[in-house]
C-alpha positions in Angstrom: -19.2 -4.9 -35.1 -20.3 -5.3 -31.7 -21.1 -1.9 -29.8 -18.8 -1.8 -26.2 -21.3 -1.1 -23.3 -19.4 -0.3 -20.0 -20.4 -1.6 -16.3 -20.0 1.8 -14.8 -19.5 0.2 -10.8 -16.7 -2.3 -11.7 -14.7 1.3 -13.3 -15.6 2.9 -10.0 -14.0 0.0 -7.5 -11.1 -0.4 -9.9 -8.7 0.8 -7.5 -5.4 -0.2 -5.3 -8.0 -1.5 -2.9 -9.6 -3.7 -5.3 -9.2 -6.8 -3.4 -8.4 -4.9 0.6 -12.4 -3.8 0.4 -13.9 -7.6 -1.5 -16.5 -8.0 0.8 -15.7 -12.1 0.1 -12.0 -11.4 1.7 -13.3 -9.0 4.3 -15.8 -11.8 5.6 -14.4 -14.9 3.7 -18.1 -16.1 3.0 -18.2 -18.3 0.0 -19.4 -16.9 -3.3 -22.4 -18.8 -3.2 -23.5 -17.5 0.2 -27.5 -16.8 0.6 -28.7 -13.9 1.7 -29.6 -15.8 4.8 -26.1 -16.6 5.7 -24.7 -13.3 4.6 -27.1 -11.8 7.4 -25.8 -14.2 10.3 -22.5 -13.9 9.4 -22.5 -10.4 9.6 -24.1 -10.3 13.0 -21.1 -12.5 14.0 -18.7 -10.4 12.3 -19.6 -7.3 14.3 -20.0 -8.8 17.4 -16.5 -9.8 16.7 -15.4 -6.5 16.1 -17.1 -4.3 18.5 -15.2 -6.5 21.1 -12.2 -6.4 19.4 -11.8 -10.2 18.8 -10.1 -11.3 15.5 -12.9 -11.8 13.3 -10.9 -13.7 10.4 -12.0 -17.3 10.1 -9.0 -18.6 8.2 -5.5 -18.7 8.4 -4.6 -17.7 5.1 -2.1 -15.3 3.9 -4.5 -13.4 2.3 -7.0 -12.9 5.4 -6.6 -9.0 6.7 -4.5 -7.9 9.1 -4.9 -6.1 11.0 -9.0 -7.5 11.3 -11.7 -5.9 9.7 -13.5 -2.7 11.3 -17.0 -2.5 12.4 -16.6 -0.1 9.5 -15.1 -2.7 6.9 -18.0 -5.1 8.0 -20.8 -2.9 7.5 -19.2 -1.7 3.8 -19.3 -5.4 2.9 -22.6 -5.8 3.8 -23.6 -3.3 2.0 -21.9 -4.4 -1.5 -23.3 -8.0 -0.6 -26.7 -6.4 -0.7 -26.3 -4.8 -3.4 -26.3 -7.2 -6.5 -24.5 -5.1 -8.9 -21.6 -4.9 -6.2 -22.1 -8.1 -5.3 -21.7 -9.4 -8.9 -18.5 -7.4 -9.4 -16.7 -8.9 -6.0 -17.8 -12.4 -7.1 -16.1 -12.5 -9.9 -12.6 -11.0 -7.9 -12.8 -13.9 -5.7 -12.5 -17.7 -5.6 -15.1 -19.6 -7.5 -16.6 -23.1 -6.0 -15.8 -25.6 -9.0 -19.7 -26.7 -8.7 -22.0 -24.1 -8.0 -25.0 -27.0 -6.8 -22.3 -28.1 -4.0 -19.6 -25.7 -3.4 -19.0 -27.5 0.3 -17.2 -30.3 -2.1 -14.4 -28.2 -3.6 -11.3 -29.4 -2.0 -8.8 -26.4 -3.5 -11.4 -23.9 -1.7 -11.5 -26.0 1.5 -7.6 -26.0 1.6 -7.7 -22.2 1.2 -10.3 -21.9 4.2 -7.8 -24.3 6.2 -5.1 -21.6 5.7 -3.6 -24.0 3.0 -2.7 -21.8 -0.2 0.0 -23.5 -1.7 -2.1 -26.5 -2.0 -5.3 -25.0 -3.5 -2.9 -23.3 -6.3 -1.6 -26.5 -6.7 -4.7 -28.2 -7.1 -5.5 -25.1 -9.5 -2.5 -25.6 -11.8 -3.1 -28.9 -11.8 -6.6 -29.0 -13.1 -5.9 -26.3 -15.2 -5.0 -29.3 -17.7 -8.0 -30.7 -17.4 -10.3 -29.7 -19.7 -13.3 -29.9 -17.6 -11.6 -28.1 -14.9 -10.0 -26.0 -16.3 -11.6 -22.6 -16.6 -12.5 -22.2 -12.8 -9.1 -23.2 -12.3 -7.5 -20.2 -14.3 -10.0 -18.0 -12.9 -9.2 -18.7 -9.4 -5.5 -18.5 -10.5 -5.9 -15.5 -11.3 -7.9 -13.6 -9.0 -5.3 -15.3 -6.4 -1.8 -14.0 -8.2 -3.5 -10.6 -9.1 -4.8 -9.9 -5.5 -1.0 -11.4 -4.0 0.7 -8.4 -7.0 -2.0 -5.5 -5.5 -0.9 -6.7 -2.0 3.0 -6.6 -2.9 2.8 -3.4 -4.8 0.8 -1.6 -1.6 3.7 -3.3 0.5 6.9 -1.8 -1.8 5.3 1.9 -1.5 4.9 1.7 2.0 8.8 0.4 2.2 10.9 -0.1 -1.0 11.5 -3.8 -1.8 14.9 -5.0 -3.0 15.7 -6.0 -6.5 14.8 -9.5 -6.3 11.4 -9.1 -4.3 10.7 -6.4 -7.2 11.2 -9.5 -10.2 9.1 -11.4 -7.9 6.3 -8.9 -7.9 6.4 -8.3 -11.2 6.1 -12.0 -11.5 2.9 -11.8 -9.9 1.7 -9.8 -12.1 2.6 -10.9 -15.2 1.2 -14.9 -13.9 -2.3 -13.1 -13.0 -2.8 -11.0 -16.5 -1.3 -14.3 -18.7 -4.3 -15.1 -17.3 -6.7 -12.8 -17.3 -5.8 -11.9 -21.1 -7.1 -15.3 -21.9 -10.1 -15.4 -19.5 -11.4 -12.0 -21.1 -12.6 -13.9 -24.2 -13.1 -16.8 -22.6 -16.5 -17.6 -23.5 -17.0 -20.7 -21.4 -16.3 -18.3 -18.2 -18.4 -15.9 -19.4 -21.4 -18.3 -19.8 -20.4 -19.0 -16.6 -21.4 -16.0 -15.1 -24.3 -15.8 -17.1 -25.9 -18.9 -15.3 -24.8 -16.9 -11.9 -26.6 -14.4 -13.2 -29.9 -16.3 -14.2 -29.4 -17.7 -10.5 -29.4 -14.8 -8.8 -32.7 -13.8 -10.7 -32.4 -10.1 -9.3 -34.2 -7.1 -11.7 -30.9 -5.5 -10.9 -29.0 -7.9 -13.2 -31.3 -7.4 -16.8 -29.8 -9.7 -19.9 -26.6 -8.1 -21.0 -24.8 -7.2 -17.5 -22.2 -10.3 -18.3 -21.5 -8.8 -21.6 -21.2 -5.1 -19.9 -18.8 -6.9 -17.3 -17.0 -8.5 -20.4 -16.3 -5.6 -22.2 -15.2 -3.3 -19.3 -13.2 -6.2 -17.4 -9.4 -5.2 -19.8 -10.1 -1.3 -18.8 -10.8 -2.1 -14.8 -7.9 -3.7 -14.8 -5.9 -1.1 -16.3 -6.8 1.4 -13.9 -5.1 -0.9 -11.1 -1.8 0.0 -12.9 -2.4 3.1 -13.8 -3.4 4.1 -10.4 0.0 3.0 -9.0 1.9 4.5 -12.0 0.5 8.0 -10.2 1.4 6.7 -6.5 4.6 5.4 -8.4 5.4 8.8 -9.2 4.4 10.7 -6.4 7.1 8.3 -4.3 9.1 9.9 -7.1 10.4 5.8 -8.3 9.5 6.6 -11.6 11.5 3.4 -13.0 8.4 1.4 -11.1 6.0 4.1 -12.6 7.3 3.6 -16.2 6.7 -0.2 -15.4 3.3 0.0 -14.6 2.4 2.2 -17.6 4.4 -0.2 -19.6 2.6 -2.8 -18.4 -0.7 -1.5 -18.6 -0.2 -0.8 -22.7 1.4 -4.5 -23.2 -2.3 -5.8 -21.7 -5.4 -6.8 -23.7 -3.9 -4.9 -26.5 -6.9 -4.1 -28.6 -9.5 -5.1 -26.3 -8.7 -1.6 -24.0 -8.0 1.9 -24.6 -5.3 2.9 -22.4 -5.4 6.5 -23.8 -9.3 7.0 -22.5 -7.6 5.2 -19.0 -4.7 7.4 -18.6 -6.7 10.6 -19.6 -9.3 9.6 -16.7 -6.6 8.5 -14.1 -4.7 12.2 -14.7 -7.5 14.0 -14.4 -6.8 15.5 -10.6 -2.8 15.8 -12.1 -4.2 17.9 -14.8 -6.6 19.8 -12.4 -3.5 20.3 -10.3 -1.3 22.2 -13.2 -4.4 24.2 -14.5 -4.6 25.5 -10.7 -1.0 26.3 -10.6 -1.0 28.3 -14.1 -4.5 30.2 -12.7 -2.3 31.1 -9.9 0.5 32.6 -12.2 -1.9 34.2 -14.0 -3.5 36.0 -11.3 -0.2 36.9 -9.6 1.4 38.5 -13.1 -1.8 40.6 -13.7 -2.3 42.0 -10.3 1.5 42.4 -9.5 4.2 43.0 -12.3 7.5 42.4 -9.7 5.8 39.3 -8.2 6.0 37.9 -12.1 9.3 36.5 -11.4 9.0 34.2 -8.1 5.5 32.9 -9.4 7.3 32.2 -12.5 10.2 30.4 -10.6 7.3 28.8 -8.5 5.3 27.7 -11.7 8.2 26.2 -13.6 9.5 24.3 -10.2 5.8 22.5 -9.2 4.5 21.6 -12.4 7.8 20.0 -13.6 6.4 16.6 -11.3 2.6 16.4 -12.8 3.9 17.1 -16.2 6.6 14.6 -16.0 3.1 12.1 -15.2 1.9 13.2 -18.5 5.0 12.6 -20.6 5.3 9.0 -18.8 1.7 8.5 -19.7 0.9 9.7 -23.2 4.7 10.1 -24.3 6.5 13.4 -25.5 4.5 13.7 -28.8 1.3 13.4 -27.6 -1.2 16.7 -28.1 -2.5 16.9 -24.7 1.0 16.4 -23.3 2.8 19.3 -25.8 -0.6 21.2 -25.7 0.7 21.6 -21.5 4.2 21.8 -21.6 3.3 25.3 -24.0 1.4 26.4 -22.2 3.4 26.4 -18.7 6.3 28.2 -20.9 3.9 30.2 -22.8 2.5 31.8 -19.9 6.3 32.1 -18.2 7.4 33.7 -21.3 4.5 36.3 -21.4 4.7 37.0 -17.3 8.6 37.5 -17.7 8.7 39.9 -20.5 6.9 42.8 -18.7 8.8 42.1 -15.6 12.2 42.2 -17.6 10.9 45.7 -18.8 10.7 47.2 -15.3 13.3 45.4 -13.6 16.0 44.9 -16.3 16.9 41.8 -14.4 18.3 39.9 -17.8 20.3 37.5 -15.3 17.7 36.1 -13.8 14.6 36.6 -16.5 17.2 34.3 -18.9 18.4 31.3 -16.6 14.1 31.3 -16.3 13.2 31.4 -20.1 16.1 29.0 -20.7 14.3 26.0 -18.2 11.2 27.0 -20.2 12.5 27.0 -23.3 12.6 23.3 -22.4 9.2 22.4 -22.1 8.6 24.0 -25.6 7.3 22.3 -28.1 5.8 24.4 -30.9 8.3 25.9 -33.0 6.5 28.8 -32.9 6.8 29.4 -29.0 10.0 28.0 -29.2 11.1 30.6 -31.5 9.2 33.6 -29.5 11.3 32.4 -26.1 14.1 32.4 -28.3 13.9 36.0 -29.6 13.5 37.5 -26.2 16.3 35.4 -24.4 18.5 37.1 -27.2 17.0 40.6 -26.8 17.7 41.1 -23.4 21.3 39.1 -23.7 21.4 42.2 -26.8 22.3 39.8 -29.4 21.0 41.5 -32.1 22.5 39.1 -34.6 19.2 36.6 -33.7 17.2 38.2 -36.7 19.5 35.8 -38.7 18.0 32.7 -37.3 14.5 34.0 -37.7 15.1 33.4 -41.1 15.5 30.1 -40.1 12.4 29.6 -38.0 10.1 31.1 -40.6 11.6 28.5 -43.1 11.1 25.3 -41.2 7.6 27.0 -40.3 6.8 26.9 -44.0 7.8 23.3 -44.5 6.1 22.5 -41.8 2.6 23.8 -42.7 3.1 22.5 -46.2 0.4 19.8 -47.2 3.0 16.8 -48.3 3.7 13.7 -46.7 7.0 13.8 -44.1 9.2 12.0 -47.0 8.4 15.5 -49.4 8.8 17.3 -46.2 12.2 15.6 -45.7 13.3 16.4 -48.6 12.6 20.2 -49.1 14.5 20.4 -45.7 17.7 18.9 -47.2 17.6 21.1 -50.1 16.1 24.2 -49.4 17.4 24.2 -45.5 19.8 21.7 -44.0 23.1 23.4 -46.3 22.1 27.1 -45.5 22.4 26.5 -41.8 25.3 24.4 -41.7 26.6 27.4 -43.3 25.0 30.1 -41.1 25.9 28.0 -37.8 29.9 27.7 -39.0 30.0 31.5 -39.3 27.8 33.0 -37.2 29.2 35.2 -34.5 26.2 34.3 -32.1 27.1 32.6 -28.6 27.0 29.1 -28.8 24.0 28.9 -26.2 21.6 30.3 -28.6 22.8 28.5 -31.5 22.3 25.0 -29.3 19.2 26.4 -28.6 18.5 26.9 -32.1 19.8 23.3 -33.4 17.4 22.1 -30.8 14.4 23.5 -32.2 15.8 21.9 -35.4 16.1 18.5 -33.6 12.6 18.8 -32.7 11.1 19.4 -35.7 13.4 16.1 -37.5 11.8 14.4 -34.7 8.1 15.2 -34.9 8.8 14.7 -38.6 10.0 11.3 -38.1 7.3 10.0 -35.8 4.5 10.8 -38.2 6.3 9.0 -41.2 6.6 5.8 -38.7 3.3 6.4 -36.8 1.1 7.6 -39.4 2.3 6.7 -42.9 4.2 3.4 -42.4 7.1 4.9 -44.0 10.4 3.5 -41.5 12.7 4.8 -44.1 12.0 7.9 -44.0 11.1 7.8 -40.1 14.9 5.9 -40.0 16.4 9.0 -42.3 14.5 12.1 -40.3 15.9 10.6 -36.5 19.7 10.4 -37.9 19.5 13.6 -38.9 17.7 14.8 -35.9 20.6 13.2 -33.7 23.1 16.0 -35.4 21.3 18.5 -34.7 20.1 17.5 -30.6 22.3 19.6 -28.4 21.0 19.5 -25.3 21.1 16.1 -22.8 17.3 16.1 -22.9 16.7 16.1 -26.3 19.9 13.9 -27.2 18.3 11.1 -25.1 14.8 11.6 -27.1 16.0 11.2 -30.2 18.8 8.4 -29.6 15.9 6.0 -27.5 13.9 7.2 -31.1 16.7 6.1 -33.0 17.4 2.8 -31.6 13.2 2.0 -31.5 13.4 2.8 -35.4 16.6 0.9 -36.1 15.6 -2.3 -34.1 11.4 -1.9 -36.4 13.7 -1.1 -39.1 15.2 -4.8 -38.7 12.2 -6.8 -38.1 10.7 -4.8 -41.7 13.6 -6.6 -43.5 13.6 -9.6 -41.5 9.7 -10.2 -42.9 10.2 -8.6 -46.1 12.8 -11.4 -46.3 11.0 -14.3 -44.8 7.3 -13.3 -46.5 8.0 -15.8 -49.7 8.1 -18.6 -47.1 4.8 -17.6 -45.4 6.8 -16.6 -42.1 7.1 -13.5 -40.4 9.1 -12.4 -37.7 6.9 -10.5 -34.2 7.2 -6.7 -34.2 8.2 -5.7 -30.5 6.8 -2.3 -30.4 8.3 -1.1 -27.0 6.0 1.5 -25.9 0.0 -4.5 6.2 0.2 -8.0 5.0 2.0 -11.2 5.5 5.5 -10.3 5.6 7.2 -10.8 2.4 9.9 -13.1 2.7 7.1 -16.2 3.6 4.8 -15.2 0.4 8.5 -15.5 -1.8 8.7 -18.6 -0.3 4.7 -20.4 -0.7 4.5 -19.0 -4.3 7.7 -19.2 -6.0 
């Protein structure tokens, strides 16, 4: 097994501006260009700018406007200088089809003409022919991925409507068909290895097309996780979802979208620890300013923590590891304040909202016991019976079918029974039944996840969707539910066709040209 070595620079420029700072779009030099050329067409770029002329050479859609800076020009020099830089913005742009006589390539002339629905149709042409093929899809590519970037920077800055949001989505999905293919690709890589051998720079030692190779499905994932964030911060969370979506459906196996998403959260995650250093500081120095920094605490870090439940879903450890902590830390700041104040009113409506980032049935349980003490229901000692129970089956050392079980027998009866005659309000009891839910549900998602075991997955959601009371939780465990019944299907559909040799596919969901004329050149 081959040992992944990353190309550190193409990480760091893997960014919503991927293809706005390529210094091959910002001066439309040809990949190919000498270092003689790149200097006198930089001199004539800068001229152009310091006198405010329009320095773009072509007409096509995807020249800049507004023009580049003096600012813009003098970045691109730089990364043209730089071979490393260089390297990386090569291979995000068009690629001559002969590297001896680049001058010849008619799709590339059309595209310095201003002519961009005939080099992609020159493109999809020859990506039939065999010998043609490869630069073909690589230019492809590169031109449907940078048109997506440009869209998506378009629909932050002002919302698209339905059907320019399929056709962006489009975009993307034509440019990573692509790029899917082209990332084991060997003929392309080999490709750039010659490039490489050309360019003859120390710079560049044996193995930087191989580094490239193996960091190329991660870059790309950090496009789309980058705008999942900006996604979210415009609060469109159903484009945010997308991108994450999208980013996990991508070189499956060849990427690690966990190590991605962990990186790309790191300032979100930076952001909450801030805010709960803050709380902290507050509660210790001031026991009646507990409450509003509470209040405060539970209101700003609902948005970054929503990032992290998008990202690594409701059952990941970093994600619950959080959410406790935020309600942790509210529980243990409220308490003493609920002691001076006697404030139940208001200390309860705040342990109730974090009660619901809880996870741990532990803290879950704590929140519980003191939402009860100060509404004096002294009958809550009951359902600590109940806690410490599941607590035990939980620790026990058995797989979640022997789990499963002992909670039928040993638990599921005796609270039925408690819950019918209990003289408890029926808050705490939902809130009860919803720790319950929780646990069915971590239960399940272990048997599916971790021990291939959909039947008992199938039989711990069903019974975690009588015991959900809350709307939250409810809509966890019935998208759980419907996830295992549909994998459920597809088991017995290959189960059944396996004596023929088939098997059915497990879906396992986990300022520019204006857009109207793009709609119309590329669809």
């Amino acid at each position: 097994m081959s040992i992944k070595r990353q190309f550190p620079q193409l990480l760091e420029i893997s960014k919503p501006d991927l293809f706005l700072k390529n210094a091959f779009r910002v001066t439309w030099l040809k990949t190919t260009a000498s270092p003689r050329e790149v200097s006198r067409h930089a001199d004539k770029l800068k001229m152009q700018a310091e006198l405010g002329a329009n320095s773009n050479s072509v007409s096509s859609i995807f020249a800049l406007d507004p023009p580049p800076s003096v600012d813009d020009v003098r970045e691109a020099m730089s990364k043209l200088k730089d071979p490393k830089l260089r390297l990386i913005d090569e291979f995000f742009w068009y690629w001559p089809e002969n590297l001896e006589d680049p001058n010849s390539d008619q799709a590339l002339a059309a595209v310095e003409r201003g002519d961009d629905e005939t080099a992609r149709t020159l493109w999809e042409k020859w990506e039939s022919e065999p010998s043609r093929r490869m630069v073909a899809s690589h230019n492809l590519a590169v031109m449907h991925h940078m048109l997506a970037i440009d869209w998506t920077l378009l629909d932050l800055e002002s919302p698209f409507d339905d059907a320019q949001v399929e056709m962006m989505k489009k975009c993307w999905k034509k440019a990573f068909d692509r790029w899917e293919t082209l990332a084991t690709d060997d003929e392309m890589w080999g490709r750039l290895k010659d490039r490489i051998r050309e360019i003859d720079d120390p710079a560049l030692p044996s193995g930087t097309a191989r580094r490239l190779r193996d960091t190329l499905p991660e870059a790309v994932d950090r496009v789309n996780a980058e705008f999942a964030v900006s996604y979210a911060t415009a609060k469109r969370f159903d484009m945010t979802r997308w991108h994450i979506d999208f980013m996990k459906e991508t070189h499956q196996g060849l990427d690690d979208t966990t190590k991605t998403s962990t990186e790309v959260l790191a300032p979100t995650k930076k952001r909450v620890e801030a805010l709960t250093a803050d709380f902290e500081k507050t509660a210790r120095s001031n026991v009646h300013a507990s409450f509003g920094a509470a209040k405060k605490l539970l209101t700003e870090a609902r948005p970054f923590l929503q990032l992290f439940d998008l990202f690594h879903g409701e059952d990941s450890h970093e994600r619950n590891e959080m959410f406790d902590h935020v309600a942790g830390l509210c529980r243990s700041g409220l308490v003493p304040y609920y002691n001076e104040t006697n404030d139940a009113t208001g200390v309860v409506a705040l342990l109730t909202i974090a009660l619901d980032y809880a996870s741990s049935i532990s803290l879950r349980e704590e929140i519980q016991e003191s939402i009860a003490t100060m509404q004096g229901n002294r009958e809550f000692e009951k359902v600590k019976e109940f806690f410490d129970l599941l607590r035990r089956i939980e620790s026990q050392n058995t797989t979640p079918a022997q789990r499963l079980a002992r909670f039928k027998t040993s638990f599921q009866q005796r609270y039925y029974d408690f819950h019918m005659s209990s003289s408890l309000p029926a808050e705490t009891l939902n809130q009860a039944s919803d720790s319950i839910a929780l646990f069915l549900r971590g239960l399940s998602i272990e048997a599916n996840n971790e021990y291939n075991d959909a039947k008992t997955g199938l039989q711990g959601i069903q019974l975690a969707s009588r015991f959900a009371r809350s709307s939250e939780i409810k809509q966890r465990v019935a998208a759980d539910l419907e996830t295992m019944k549909r994998n459920s299907a597809v088991q017995r559909a290959n189960a059944r066709q396996s004596g023929n040799g088939c098997l059915v596919a497990l879906a396992i969901p986990l300022s520019f040209l204006g857009v109207a004329l793009l709609i119309q050149i590329f669809f």
